[in-house]
Gaussian input, Z-matrix of N, CA and C with variables (Angstrom, degrees):
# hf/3-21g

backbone

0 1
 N
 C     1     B1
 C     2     B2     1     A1
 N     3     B3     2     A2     1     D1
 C     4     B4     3     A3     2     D2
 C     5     B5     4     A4     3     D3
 N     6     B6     5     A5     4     D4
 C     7     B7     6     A6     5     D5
 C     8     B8     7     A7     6     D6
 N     9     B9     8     A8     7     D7
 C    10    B10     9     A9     8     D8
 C    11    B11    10    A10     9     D9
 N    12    B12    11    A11    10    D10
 C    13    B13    12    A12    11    D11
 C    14    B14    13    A13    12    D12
 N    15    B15    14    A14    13    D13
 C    16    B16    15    A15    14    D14
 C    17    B17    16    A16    15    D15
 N    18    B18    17    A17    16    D16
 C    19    B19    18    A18    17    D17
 C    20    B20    19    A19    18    D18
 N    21    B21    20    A20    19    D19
 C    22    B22    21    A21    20    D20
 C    23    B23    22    A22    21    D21
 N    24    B24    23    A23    22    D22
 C    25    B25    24    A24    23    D23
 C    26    B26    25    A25    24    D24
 N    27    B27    26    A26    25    D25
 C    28    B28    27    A27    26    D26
 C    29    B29    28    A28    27    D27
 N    30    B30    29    A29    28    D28
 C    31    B31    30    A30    29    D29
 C    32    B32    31    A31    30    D30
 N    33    B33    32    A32    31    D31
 C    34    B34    33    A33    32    D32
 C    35    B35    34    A34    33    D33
 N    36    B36    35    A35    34    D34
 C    37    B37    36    A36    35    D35
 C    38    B38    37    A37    36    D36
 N    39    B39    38    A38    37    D37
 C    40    B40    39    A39    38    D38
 C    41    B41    40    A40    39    D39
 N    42    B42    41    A41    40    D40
 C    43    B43    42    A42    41    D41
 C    44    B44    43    A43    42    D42
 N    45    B45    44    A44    43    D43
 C    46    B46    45    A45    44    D44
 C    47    B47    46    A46    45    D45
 N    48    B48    47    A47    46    D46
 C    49    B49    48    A48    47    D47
 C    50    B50    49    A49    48    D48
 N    51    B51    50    A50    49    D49
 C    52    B52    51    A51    50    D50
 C    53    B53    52    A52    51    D51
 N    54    B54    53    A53    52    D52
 C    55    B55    54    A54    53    D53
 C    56    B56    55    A55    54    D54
 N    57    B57    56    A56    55    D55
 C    58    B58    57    A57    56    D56
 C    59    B59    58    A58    57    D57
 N    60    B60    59    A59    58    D58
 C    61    B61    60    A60    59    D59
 C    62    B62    61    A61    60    D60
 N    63    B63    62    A62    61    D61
 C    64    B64    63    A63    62    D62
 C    65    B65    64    A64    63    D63
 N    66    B66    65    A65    64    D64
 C    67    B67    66    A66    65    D65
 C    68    B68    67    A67    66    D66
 N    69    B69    68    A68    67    D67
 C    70    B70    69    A69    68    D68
 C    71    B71    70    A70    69    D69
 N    72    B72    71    A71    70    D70
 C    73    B73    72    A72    71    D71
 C    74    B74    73    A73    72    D72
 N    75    B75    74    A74    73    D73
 C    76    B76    75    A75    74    D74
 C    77    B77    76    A76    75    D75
 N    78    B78    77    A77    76    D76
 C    79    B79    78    A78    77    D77
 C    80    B80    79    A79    78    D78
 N    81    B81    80    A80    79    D79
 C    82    B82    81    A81    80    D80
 C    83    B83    82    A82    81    D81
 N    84    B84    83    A83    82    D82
 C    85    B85    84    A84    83    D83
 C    86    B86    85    A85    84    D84
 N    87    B87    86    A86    85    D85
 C    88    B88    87    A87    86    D86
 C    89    B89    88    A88    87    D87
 N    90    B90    89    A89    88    D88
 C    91    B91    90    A90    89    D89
 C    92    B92    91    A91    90    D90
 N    93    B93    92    A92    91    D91
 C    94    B94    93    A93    92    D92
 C    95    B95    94    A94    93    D93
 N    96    B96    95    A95    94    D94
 C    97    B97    96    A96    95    D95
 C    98    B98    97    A97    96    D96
 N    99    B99    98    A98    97    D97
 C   100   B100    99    A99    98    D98
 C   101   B101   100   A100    99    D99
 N   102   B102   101   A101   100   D100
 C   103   B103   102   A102   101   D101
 C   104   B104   103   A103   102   D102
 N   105   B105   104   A104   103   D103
 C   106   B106   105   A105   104   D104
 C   107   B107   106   A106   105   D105
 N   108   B108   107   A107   106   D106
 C   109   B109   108   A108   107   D107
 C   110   B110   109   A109   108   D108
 N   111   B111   110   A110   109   D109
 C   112   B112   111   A111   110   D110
 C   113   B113   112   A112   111   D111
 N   114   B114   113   A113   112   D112
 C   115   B115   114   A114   113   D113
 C   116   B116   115   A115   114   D114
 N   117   B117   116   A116   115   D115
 C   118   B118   117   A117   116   D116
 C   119   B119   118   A118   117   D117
 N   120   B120   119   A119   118   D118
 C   121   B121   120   A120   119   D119
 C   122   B122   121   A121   120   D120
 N   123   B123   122   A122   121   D121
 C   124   B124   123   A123   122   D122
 C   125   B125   124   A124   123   D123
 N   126   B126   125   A125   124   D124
 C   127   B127   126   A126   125   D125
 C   128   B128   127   A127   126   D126
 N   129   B129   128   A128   127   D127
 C   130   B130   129   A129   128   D128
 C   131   B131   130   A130   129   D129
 N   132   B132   131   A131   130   D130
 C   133   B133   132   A132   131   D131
 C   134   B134   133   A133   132   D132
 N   135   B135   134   A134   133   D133
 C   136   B136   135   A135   134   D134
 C   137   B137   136   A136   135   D135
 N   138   B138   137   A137   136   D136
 C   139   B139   138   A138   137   D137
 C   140   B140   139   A139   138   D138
 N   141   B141   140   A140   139   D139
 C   142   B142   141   A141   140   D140
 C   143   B143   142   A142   141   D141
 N   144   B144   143   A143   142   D142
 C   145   B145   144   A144   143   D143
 C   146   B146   145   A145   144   D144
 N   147   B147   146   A146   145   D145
 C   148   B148   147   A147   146   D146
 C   149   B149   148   A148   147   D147
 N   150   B150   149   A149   148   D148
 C   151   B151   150   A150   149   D149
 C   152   B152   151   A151   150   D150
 N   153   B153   152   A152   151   D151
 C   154   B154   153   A153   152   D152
 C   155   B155   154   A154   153   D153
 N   156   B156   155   A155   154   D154
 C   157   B157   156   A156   155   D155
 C   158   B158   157   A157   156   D156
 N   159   B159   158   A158   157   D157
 C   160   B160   159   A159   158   D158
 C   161   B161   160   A160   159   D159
 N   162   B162   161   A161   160   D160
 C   163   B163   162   A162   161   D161
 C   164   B164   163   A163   162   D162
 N   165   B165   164   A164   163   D163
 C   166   B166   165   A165   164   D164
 C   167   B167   166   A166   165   D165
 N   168   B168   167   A167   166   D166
 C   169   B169   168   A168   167   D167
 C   170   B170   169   A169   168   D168
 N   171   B171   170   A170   169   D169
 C   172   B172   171   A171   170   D170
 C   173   B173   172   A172   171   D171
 N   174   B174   173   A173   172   D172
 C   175   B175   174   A174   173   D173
 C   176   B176   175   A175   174   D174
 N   177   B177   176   A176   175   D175
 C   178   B178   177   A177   176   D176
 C   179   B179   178   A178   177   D177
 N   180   B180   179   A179   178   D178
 C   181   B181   180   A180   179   D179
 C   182   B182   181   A181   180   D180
 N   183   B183   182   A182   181   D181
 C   184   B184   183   A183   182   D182
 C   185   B185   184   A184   183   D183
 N   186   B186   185   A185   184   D184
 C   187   B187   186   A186   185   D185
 C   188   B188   187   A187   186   D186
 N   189   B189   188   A188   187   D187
 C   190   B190   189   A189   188   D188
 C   191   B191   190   A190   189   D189
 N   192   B192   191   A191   190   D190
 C   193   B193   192   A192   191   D191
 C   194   B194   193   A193   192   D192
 N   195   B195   194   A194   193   D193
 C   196   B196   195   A195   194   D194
 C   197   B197   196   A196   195   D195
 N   198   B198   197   A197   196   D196
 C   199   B199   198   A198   197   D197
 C   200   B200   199   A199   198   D198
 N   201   B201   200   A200   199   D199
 C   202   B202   201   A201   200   D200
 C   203   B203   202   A202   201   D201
 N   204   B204   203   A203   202   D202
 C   205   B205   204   A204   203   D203
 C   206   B206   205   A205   204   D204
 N   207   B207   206   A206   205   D205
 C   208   B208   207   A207   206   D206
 C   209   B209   208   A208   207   D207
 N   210   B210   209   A209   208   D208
 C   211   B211   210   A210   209   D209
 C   212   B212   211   A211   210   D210
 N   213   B213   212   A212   211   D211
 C   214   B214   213   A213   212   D212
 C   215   B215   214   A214   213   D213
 N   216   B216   215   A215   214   D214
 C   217   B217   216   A216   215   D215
 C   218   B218   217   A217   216   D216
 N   219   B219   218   A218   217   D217
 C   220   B220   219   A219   218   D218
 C   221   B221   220   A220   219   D219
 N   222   B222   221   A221   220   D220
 C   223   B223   222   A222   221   D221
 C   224   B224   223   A223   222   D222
 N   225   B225   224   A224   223   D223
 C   226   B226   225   A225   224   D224
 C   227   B227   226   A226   225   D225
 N   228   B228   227   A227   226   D226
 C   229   B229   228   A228   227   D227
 C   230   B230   229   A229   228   D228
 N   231   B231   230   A230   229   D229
 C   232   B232   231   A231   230   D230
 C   233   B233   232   A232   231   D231
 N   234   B234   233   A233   232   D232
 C   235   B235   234   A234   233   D233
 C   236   B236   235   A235   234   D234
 N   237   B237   236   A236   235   D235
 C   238   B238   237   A237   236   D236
 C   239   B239   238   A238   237   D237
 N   240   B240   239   A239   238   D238
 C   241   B241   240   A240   239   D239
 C   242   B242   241   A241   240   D240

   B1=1.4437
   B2=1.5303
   B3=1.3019
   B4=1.7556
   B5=1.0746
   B6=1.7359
   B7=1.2426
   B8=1.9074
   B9=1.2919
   B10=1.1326
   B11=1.7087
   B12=1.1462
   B13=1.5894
   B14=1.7852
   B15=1.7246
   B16=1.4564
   B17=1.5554
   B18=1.4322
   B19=0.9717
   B20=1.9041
   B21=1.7610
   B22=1.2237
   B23=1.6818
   B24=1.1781
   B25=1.7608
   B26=1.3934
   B27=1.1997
   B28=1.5067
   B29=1.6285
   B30=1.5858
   B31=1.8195
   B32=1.0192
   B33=1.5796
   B34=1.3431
   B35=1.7025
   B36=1.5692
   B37=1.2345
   B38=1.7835
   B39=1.6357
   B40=1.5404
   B41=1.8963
   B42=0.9424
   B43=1.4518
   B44=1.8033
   B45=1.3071
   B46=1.2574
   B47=1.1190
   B48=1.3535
   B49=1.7855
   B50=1.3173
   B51=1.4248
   B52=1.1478
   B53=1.6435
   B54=1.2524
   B55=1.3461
   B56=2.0100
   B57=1.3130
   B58=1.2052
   B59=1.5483
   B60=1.5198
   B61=1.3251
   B62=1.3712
   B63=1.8425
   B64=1.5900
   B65=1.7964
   B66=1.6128
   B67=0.9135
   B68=2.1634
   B69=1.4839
   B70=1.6905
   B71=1.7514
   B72=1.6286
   B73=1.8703
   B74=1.4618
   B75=1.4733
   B76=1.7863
   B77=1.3279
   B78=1.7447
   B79=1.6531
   B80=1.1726
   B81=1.1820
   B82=1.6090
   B83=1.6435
   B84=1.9005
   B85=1.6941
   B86=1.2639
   B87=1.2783
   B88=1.5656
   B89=1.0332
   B90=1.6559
   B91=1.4405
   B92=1.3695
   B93=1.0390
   B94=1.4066
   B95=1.3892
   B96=1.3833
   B97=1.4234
   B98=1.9647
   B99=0.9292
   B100=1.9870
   B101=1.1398
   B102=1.3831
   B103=1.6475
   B104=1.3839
   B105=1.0414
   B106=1.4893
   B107=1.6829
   B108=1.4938
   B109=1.9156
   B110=1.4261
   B111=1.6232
   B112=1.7329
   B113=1.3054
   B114=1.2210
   B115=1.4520
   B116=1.4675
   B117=1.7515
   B118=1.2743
   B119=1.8938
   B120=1.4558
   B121=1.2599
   B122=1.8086
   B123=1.2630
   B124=1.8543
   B125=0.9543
   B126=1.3747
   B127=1.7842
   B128=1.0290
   B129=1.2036
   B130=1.4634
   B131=1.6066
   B132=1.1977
   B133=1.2302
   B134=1.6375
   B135=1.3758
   B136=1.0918
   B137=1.8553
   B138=1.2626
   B139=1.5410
   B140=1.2496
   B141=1.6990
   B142=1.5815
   B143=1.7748
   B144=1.3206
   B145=1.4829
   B146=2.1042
   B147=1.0325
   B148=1.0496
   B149=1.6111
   B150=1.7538
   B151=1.8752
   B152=1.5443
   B153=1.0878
   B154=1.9892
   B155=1.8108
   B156=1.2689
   B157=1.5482
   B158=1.3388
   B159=1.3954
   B160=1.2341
   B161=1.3698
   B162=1.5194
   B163=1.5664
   B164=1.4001
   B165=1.4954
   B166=1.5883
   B167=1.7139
   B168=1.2602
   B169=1.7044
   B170=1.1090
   B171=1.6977
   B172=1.6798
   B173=1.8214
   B174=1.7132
   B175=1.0843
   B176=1.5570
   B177=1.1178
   B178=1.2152
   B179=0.9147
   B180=1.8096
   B181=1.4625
   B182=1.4507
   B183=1.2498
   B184=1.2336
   B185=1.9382
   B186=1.2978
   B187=1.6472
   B188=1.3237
   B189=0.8465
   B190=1.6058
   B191=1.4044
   B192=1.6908
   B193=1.2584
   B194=1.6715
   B195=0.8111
   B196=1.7783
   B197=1.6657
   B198=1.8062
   B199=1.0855
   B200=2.1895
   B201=1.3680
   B202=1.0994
   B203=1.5314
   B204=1.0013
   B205=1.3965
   B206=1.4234
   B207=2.0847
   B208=1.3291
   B209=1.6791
   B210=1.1152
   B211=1.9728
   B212=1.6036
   B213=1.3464
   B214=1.2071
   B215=1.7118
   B216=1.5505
   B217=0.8935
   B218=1.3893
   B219=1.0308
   B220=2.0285
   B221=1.8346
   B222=1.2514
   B223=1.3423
   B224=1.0530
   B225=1.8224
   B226=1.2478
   B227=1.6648
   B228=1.4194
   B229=1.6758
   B230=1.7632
   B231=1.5190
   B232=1.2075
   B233=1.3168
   B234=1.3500
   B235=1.5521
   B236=1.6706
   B237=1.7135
   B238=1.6350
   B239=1.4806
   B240=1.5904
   B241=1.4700
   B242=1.3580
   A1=111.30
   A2=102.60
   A3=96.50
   A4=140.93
   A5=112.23
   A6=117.35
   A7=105.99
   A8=105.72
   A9=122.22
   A10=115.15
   A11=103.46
   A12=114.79
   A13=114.38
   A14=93.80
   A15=101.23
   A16=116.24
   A17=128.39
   A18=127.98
   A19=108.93
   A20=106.38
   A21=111.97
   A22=101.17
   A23=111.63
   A24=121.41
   A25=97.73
   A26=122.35
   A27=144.22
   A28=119.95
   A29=86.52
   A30=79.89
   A31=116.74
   A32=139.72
   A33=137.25
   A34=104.38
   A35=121.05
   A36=140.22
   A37=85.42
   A38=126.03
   A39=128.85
   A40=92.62
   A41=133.79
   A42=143.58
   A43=96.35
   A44=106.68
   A45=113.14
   A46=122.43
   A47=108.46
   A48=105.35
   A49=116.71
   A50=129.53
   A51=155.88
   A52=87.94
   A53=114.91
   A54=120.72
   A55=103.20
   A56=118.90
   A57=119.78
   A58=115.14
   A59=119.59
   A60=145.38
   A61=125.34
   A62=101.56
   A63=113.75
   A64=103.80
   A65=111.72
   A66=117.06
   A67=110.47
   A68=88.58
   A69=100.70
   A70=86.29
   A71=84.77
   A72=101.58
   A73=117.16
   A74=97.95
   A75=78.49
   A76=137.29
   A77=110.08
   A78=110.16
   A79=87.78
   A80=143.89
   A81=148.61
   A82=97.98
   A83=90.11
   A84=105.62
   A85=96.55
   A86=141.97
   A87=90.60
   A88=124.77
   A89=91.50
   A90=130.89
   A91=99.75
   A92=143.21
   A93=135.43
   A94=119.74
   A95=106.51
   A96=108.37
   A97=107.72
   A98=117.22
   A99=123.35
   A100=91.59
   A101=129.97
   A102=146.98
   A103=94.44
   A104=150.11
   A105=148.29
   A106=108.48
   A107=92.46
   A108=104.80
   A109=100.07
   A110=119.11
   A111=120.93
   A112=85.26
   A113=142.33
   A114=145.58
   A115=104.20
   A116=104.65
   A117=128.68
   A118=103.36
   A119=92.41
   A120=104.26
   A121=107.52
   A122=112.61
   A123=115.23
   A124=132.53
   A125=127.14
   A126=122.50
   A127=106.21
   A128=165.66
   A129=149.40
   A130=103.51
   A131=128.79
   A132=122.88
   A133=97.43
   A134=151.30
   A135=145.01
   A136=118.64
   A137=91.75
   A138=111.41
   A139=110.77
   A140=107.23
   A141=110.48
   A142=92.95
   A143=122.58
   A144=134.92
   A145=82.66
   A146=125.42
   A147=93.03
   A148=131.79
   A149=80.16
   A150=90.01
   A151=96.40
   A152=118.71
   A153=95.12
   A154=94.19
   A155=122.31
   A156=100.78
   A157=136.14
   A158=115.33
   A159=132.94
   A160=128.78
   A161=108.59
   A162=133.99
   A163=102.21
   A164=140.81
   A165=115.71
   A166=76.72
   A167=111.80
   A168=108.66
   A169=110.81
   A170=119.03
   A171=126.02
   A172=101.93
   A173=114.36
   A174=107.09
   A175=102.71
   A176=141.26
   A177=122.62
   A178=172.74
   A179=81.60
   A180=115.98
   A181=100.24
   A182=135.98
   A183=137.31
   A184=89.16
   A185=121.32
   A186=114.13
   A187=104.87
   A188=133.96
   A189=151.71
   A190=94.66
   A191=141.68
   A192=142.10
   A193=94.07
   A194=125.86
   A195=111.41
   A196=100.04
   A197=108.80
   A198=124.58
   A199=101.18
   A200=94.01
   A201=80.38
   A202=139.72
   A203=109.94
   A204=118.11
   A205=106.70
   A206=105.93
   A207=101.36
   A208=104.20
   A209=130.05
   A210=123.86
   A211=80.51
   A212=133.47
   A213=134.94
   A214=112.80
   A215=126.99
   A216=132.62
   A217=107.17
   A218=107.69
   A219=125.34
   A220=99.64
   A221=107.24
   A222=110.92
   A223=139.77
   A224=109.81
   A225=129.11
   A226=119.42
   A227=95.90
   A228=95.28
   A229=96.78
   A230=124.86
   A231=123.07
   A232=89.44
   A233=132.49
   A234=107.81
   A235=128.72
   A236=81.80
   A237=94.47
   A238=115.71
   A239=113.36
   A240=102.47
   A241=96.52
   D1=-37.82
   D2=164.04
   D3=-57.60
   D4=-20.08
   D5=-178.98
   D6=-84.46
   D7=-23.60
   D8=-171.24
   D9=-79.42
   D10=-15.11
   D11=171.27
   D12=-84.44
   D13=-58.29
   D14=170.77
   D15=-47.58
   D16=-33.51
   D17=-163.12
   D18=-86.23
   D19=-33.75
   D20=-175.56
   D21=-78.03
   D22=-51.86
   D23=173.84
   D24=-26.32
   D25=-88.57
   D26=176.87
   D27=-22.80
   D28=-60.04
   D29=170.38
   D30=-68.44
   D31=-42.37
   D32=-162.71
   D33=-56.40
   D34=-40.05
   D35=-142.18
   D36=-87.25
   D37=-56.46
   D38=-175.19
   D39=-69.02
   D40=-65.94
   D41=170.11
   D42=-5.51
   D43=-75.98
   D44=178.45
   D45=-42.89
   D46=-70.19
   D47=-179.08
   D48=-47.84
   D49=-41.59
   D50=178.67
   D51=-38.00
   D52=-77.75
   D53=-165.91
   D54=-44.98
   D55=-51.98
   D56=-169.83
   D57=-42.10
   D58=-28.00
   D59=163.49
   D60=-52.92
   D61=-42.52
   D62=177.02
   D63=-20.97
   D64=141.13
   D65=168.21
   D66=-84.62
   D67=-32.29
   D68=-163.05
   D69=-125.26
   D70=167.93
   D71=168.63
   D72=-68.94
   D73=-46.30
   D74=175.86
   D75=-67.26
   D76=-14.81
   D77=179.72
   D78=-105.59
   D79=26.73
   D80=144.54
   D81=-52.66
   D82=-81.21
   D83=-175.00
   D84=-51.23
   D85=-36.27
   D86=-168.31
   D87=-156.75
   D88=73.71
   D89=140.31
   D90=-105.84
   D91=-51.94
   D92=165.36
   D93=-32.08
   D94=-52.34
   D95=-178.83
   D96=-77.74
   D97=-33.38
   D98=150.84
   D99=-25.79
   D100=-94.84
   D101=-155.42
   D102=-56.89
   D103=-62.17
   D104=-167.20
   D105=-45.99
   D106=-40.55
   D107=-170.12
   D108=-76.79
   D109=-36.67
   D110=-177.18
   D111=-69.23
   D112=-87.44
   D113=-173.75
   D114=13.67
   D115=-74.86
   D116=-143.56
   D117=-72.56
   D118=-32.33
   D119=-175.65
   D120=-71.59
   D121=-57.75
   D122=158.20
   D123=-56.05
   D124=-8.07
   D125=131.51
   D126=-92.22
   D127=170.32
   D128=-119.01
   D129=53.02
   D130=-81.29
   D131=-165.47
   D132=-93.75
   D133=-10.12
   D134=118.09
   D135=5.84
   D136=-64.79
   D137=-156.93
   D138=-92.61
   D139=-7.81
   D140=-173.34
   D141=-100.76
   D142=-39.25
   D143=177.49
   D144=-55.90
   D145=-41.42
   D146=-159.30
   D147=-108.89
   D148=2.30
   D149=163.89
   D150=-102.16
   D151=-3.72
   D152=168.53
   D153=-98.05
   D154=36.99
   D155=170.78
   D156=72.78
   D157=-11.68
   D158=-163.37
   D159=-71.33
   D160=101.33
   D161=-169.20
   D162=57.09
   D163=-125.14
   D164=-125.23
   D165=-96.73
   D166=154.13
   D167=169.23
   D168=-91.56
   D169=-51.01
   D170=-165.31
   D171=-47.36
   D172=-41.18
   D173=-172.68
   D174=-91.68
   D175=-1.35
   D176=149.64
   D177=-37.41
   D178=-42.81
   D179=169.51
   D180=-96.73
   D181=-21.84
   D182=-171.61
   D183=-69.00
   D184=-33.34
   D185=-168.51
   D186=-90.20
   D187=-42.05
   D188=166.66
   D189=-37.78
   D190=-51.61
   D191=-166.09
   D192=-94.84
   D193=32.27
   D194=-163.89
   D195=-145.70
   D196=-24.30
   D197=179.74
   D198=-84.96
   D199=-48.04
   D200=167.98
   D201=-82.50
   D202=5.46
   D203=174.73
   D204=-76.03
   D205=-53.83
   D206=-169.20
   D207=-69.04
   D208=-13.44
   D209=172.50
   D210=-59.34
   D211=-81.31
   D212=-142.76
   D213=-48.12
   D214=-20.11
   D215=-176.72
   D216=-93.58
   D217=-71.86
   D218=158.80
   D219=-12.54
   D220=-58.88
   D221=-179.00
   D222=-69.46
   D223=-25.95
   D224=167.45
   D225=-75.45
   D226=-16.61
   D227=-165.71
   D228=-92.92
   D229=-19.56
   D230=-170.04
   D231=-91.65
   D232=-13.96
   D233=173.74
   D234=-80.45
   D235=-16.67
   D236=-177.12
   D237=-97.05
   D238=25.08
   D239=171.21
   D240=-104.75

């Protein structure tokens, strides 16, 4: 599952920039909307690292709230194209 976080973390993060590149709006949305789905998927396992306890907690939950913020933004910006 760790490898599976690093990998969703990561894409969401290149996903993004990627989008900043978009030539047009629609391969804007969706690469944006790409990164939104990695997002969703790295809290998912976020939240599972962090109801089994797994290694530091305080910062766990601190990523778990940080993951959802960035969906909440990710999400807001695909609504506004």
């Amino acid at each position: 599952m760790k490898r599976q976080l690093i990998k969703s973390s990561s894409s969401s993060g290149a996903n993004y920039e990627e989008s900043q590149g978009s030539p047009t709006k629609p391969d804007f949305k969706t690469k944006v909307g790409i990164s939104l789905k990695e997002m969703r998927e790295s809290n998912y396992f976020l939240r599972i690292f962090d109801k089994l306890n797994f290694g530091d907690i305080e910062k766990g939950k601190y990523l778990v709230k940080e993951s959802e913020e960035l969906k909440k933004i990710l999400g807001s910006i695909i609504s506004k194209i």
